[in-house]
C-alpha positions in Angstrom: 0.0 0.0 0.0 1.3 3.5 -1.3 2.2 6.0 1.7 1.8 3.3 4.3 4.0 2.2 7.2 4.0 -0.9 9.7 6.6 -1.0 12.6 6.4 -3.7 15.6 6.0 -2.0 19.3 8.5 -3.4 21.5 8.1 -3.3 25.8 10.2 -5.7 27.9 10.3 -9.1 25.7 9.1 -9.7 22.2 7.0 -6.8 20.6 2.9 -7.9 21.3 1.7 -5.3 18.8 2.2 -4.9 15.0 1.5 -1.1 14.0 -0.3 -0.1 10.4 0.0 3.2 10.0 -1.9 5.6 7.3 -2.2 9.2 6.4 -5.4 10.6 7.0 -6.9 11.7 3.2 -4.9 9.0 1.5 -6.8 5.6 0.1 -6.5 2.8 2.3 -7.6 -0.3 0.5 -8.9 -2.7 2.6 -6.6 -5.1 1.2 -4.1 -3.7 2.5 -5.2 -3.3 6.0 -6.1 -6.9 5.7 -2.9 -8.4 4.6 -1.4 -6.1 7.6 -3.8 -8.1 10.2 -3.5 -11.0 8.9 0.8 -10.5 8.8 -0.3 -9.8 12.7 -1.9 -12.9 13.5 1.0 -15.0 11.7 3.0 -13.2 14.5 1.2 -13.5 17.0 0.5 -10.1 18.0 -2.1 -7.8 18.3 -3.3 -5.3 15.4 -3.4 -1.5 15.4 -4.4 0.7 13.3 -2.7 4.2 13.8 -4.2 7.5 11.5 -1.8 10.4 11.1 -4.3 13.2 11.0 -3.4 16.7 8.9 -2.4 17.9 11.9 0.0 15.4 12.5 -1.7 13.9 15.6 -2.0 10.0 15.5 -5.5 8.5 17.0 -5.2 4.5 17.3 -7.7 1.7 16.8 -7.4 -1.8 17.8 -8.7 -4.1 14.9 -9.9 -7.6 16.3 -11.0 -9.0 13.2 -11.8 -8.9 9.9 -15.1 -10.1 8.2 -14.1 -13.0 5.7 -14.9 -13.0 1.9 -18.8 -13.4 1.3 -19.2 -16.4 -1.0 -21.0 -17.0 -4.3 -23.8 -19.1 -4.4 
């Protein structure tokens, strides 16, 4: 994904969370943020979501899980 970055939080031990992080106005296809949370479960960490707002402050969101595929009948 163009414009994005991912870095790994690290506190005493192995890093628990994987970091996505986007600009706020720039397209964020879902399939990127999905490869990112899936890259996060293969790690076994927890997912985040961080927005860099035009103002350059960074809100964070937590992403449990992602809705799988809905299937042709």
């Amino acid at each position: 994904m163009k414009n994005a970055i991912s870095f790994t939080i690290h506190e005493k031990g192995e890093g628990e969370h994987l970091v996505f992080g986007i600009c706020e106005g720039n397209p964020a296809p879902l399939t990127g943020i999905s490869r990112a949370f899936s890259l996060a479960q293969k790690q076994k960490k927890k997912s985040v979501l961080a927005i860099v707002n035009r103002q350059g402050e960074v809100v964070y969101y937590s992403i449990n899980g992602l809705l799988p595929k809905p299937t042709n009948p």
